[in-house]
N, C-alpha and C positions, 0 to 999 in steps of 0.2 A: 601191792601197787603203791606208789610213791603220788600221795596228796600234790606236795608242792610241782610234780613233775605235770601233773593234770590240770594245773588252775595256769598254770604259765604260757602265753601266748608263744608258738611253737618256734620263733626266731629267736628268743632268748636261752632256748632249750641247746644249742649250739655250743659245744664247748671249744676253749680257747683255740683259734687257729681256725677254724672253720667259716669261711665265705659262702655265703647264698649267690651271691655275684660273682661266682665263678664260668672265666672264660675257659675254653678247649687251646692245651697247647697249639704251639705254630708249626710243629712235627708227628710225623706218624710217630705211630708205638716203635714200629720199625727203625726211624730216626732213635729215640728215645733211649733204644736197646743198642742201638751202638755209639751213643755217648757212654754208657755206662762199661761196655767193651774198652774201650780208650781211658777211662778211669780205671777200670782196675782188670782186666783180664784175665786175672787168676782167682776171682771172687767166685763164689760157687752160685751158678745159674739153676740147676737144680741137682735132689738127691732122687735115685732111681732104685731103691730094693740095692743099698750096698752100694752103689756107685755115686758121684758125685762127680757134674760136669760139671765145667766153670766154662764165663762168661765165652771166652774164646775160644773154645772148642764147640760149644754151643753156634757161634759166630759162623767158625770156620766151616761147621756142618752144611750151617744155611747158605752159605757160600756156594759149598761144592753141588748143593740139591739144586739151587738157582741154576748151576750151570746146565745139570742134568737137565730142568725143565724148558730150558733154551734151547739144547738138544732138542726134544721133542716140538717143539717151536712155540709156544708157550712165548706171550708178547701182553703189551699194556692192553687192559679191557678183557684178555682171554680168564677162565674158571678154570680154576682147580679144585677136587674136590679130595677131601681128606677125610677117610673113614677109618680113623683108630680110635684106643685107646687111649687114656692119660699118661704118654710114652714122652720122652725127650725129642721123638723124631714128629712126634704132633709139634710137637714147639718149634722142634726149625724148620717142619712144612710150613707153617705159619709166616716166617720170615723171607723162607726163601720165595713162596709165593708172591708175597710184597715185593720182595726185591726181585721180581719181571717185570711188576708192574699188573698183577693180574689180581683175581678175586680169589677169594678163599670160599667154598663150599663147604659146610662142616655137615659131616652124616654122621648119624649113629652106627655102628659095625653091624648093630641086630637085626637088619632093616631086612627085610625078604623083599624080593623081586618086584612085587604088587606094590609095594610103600619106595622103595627106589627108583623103580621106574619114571616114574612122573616127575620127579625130584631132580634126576641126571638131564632126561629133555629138556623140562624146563627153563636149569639153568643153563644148556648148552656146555655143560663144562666140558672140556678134550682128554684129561688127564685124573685118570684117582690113584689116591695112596691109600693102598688098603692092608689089611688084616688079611693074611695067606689062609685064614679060613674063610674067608668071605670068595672063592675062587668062583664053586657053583654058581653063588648068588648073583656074582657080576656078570660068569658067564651066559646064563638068563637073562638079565638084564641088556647085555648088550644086541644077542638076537631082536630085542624090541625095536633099539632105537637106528635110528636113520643114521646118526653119522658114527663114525668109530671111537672107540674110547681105550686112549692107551691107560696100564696098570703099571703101576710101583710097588712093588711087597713090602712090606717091614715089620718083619715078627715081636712078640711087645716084650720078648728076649733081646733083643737089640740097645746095648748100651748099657743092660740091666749086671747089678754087682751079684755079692754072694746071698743075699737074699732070697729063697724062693717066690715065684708069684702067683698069685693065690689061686689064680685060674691054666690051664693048661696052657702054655706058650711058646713051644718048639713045633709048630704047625710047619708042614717041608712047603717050602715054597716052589710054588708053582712054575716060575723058573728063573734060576737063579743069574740069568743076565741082567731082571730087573727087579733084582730084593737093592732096594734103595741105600744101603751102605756100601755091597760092592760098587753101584754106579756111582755113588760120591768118591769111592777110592780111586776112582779111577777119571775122576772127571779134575780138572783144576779152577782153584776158587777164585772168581771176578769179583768185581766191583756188583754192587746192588744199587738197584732202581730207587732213586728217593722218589716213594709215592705224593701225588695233589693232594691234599686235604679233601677235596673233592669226589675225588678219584673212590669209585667203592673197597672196601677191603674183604665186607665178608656179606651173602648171602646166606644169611640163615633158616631154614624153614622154621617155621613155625610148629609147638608140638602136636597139633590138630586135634585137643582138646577140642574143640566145638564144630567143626568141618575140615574139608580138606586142608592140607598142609602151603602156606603162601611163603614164596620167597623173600623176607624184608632184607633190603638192603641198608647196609650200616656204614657210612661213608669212613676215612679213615680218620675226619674230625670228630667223628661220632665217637670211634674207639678208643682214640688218644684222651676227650675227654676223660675216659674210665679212670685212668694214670691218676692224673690229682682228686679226680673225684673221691673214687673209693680208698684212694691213700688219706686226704683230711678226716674223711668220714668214718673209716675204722681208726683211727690214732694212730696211722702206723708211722715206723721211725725205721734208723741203722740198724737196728734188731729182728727186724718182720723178718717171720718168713710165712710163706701163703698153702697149706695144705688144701691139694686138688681135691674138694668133696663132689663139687660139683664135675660132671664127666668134662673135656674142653670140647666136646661137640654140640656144646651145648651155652645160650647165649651168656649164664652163671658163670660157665665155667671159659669162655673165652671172654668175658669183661672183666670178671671180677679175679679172676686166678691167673691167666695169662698175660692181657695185657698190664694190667695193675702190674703183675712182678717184672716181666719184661722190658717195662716201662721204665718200673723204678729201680729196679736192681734187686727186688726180694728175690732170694731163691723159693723155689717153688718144693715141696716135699711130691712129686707124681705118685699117684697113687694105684697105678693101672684101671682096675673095675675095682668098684666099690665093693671090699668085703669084709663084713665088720672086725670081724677079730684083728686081720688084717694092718686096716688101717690103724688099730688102738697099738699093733708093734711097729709101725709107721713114728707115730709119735711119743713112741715110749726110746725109739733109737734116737729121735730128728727135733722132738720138739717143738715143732712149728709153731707159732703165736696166733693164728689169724684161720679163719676155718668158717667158709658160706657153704651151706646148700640147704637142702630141703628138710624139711622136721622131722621124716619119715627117717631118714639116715641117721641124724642123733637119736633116733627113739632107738636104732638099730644099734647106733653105737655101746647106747646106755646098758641094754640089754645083753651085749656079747658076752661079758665076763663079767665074773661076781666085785672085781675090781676093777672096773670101765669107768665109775666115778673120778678111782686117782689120776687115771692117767687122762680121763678128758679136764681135768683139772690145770692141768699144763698148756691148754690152750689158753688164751689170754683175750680175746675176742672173738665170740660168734654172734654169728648174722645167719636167720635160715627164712629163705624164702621160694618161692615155685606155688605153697600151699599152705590152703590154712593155719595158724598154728593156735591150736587150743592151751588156754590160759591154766591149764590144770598140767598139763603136757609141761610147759616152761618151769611150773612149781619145781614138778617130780624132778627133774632134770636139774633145777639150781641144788634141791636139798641132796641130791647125789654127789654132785661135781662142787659145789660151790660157784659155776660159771651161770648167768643169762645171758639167755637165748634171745639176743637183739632181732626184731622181728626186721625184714625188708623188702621192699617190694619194686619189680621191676618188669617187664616185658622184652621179648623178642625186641619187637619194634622201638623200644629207649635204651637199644643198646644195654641192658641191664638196670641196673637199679638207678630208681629215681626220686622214691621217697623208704626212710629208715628211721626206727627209732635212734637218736642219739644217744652215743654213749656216755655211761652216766646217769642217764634217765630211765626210767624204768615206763613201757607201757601204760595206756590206762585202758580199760575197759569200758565200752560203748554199753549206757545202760539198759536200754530194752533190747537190741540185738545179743549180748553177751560175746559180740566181738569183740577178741584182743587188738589194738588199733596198730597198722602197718608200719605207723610212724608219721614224720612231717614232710614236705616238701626239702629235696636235697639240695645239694649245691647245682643252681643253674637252672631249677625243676620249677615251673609253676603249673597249679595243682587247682581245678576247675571242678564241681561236682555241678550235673547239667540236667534238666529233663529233656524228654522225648524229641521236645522241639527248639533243645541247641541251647536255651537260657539258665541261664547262672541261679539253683533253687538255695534257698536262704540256708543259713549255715542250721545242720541236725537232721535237715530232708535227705532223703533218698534220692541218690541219682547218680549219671553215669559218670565215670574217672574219665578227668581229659585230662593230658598232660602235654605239656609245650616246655620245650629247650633246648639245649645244644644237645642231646645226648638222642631227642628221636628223630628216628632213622627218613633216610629220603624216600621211601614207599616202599610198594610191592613189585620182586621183580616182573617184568612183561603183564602185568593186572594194573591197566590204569584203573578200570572202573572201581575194583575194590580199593586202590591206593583214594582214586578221589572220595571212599566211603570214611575208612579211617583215618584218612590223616586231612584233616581241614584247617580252615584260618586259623582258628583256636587251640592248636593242636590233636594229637594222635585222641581218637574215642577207643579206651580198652576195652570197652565190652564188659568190664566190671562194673557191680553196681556198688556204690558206697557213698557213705556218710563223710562232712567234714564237723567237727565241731566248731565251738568259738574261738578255741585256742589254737585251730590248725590241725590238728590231729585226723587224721584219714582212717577210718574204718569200712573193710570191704566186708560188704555183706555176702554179696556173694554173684556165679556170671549171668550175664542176662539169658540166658537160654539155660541155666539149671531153674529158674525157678518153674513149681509146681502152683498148680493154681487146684487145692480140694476145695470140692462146693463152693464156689467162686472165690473164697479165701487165697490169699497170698502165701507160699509159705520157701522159706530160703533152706535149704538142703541144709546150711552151713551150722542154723538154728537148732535144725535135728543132733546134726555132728556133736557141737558144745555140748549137749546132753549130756549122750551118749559116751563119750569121753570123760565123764565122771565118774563112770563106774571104774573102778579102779585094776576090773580083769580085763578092760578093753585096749585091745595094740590101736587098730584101725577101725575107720567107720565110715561108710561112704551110703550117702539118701540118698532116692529118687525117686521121679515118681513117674507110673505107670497109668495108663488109662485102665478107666472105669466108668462102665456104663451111668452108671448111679451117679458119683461126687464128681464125672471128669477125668479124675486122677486118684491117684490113693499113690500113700507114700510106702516104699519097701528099703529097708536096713540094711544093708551089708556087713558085719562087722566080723575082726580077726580077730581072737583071745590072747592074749599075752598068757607064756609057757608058764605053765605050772598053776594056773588059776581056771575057775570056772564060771559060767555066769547062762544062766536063761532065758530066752525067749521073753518071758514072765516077769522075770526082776528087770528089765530092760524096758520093759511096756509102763510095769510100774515106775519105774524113774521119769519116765518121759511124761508120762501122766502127772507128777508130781510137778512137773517143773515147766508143762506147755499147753496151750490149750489144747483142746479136745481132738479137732482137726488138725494137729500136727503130730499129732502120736499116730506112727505106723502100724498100717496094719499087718505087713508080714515083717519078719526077719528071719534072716540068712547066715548061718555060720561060714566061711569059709576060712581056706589058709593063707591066702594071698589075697588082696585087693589091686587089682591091676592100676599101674601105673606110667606114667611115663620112664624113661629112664633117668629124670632127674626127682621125682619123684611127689611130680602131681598125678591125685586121683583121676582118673579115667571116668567118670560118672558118663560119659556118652561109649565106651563101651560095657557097662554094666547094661544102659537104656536099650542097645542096638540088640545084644545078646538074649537068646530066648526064657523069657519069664521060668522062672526053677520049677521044679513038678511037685505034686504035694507031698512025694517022698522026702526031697530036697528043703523042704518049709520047714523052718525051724519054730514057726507061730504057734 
């Protein structure tokens, strides 16, 4: 941990080139991405497993989809929803949506019936681009809803070079009048819709970490922010280029990996679904400089190959957020690579990232919680820690993240009530709880509904985690806590072993014992192989709670 980075009041921590008083372009991303088309057309817009698009082919794609979605009648204000992979035809869905003048719906491809359904209603969208495996699922789906829902296919072979992809991708499409390249080859390319600032771009759900799933809309000022945002804030230059960690259905992976490059002209390395090896020959071909997601994926990365250090070494900038990142995690991970792991933090609803450690700086460590700190307020971000009842608690207390700026979003789609819950005068309430220091520095303790209350004690899941993640056989580690007649609650460990190491029930009890008081040491743990997550690779801790308590076969205590 860097002394000087901790004693320094958190606007001086900025390096050269970096504005806190940053305004949102006066063009969409969309705008953005065809200045950069008319600058150089032959610049490569992204590489796909061996192939490499450039800017105007990319261009001319979104062109011809736009026409196709015209076709279908597809007009300003109407959804579209887009259920791929990190594929080049995600990217000029993107574009060519915009240029109707419609919204973007981004889904996960994994979604069953029961999680998409309410999803497609909700937003009313007309049209999806899906994944030719995804057939069944829609056509379930569609039996539910009231109005009709036309499909596009586009297999995540489409466009892809001599590269294999790491997941199965020649799925027969369903019918091949509407696999989304023959209709562009046969459609011809118009002009595009310069979208309002106003004007929504994308409907994101939320990943229902804590209840059901809410539509935030993200205006297109909201998204073109991202463009200078995350380009001052990661250093980027002529050189970037932005490796997709995060999925682009996801609000990571459509602020900080699509728009950003779209925007600014980085080519994008796509990386289809995330697979570690995978990606590490991604960037042992491509290179990429710049690399956001979630800490779960570098622990993945780190781990694929016994030389995963050299080649994540090549990256030049990471930034991993969605979840917590434990301070012992970041160690292991610089003395591999030589690279930190810039912590950042953002939501659904601010469009992506709002506050980040700066580059240059290294984290400091929150000293009774043993939280790594998120980072400081970004460019545009102001950053409020609140009690119960809305007022501003002195800098070191506990209390709820608001954040206000150009970058959060204009509510929830069709939910005023819950829009009028989260998003107030003061700006957006995240539902996270965290500390600010005196220098600015933001530490999230952890979300308002994981906390555990044993024996009327307080205690932060997140507190258990930092432990528990010192032992040096642990991958994963997710707390909760369960009722008990007795304390209320009692807290249970989920933890995954990292390959080729072993660790007990018992040595786990005694670490936690060592290092927390009495009431926060768990009384069961759990070995499993997987800790469920979302797909960008926040823990699930409300599916561990919902799911039925393990039998005492299953008890690893």
């Amino acid at each position: 941990m860097s002394t000087s980075s901790a004693d320094r009041p958190w606007y001086e921590l900025y390096p050269p080139g970096v504005e806190h008083d940053l305004q949102a372009p006066d063009e969409s991303v969309l705008e953005l991405f065809l200045h950069t088309v008319d600058a150089d057309p032959t610049a490569p817009a992204a590489h796909y497993f061996g192939r490499t698009i450039s800017r105007g082919e990319l261009a001319d794609l979104a062109q011809r989809l736009a026409a196709v979605l015209r076709a279908e009648g597809i007009e300003r204000g109407d959804r579209v929803a887009v259920s791929l992979q990190n594929t080049p035809v995600f990217a000029a869905a993107l574009l060519a949506v915009w240029g109707v003048g419609g919204a973007v719906v981004p889904i996960n491809p994994m979604l069953r019936p029961d999680e998409l359904t309410p999803m497609l209603a909700d937003s009313g969208a007309r049209v999806v681009i899906a994944h030719p495996a995804m057939r069944e699922v829609l056509t379930a789906v569609q039996e539910r809803l009231e109005a009709p829902l036309a499909t596009l296919w586009s297999d995540p072979a489409d466009l892809a070079g001599d590269m294999p992809l790491p997941f199965p991708a020649n799925v027969a499409v369903p019918d091949a009048d509407r696999a989304v390249l023959a209709a562009c080859e046969q459609a011809s390319p118009g002009n595009l819709f310069r979208p309002e600032q106003s004007d929504i771009a994308l409907i994101t759900y939320t990943s229902g970490t804590t209840g059901p799933s809410k539509g935030a809309m993200s205006t297109h000022a909201n998204l073109a922010f991202q463009v200078p945002n995350g380009a001052q804030w990661c250093g980027c230059d002529d050189t970037t280029s932005v490796l997709t960690v995060a999925p682009l259905f996801h609000i990571t992976g459509l602020g900080l990996h699509a728009a950003l490059a779209l925007g600014s002209g980085y080519p994008m390395v796509l990386t289809y679904r995330f697979e570690p090896k995978t990606v590490l020959d991604l960037i042992d071909r491509y290179e990429p400089t710049l690399a956001i997601g979630a800490i779960t994926a570098f622990i993945a990365l780190l781990e694929a190959r016994p030389d995963s250090g050299k080649t994540l070494a090549l990256l030049k900038t990471l930034y991993s957020g969605g979840a917590p990142v434990p301070s012992e995690v970041v160690e292991r991970f610089q003395r591999a690579s030589s690279r930190y792991i810039h912590n950042i933090y953002g939501l659904t609803e601010t469009t992506s990232a709002c506050i980040g450690v700066p580059l240059g700086a290294d984290a400091p460590i929150e000293k009774r919680s043993g939280a790594l700190s998120v980072g400081v307020p970004m460019g545009g971000a102001t950053v409020t820690i609140v009690d119960d009842g809305g007022n501003r608690v002195p800098a070191g207390d506990e209390g709820e993240i608001v954040v206000s700026g150009p970058q959060v979003d204009a509510g929830y789609w069709n939910k005023p009530e819950e829009t009028a819950k989260a998003f107030q005068a003061d700006g957006v309430h995240t539902g996270d709880i965290g500390v600010m220091d005196e220098q600015g520095w933001v530490y999230v303790v952890d979300r308002k509904k994981d906390l555990v209350v044993v024996s009327g004690y307080k205690v932060w899941p997140r507190d258990v985690e930092d432990v528990l993640y010192r032992h040096p056989a642990v991958k994963e580690a997710a707390v909760i806590g369960r009722p008990d007649s007795y304390r209320g609650e009692t807290l249970h460990a989920y933890v995954s072993v990292r390959a080729d190491t072993a660790v007990t029930a018992d040595e786990l009890k005694a670490l936690c014992r060592e290092h927390l008081s009495a009431y926060k040491v768990p009384t069961e743990f759990f070995f499993v192989d997987e800790i469920p997550k979302t797909p960008t690779g926040k823990i699930l801790r409300r599916t561990l709670r919902d799911a039925d308590p393990p039998t005492e076969e299953e008890s690893a205590s």
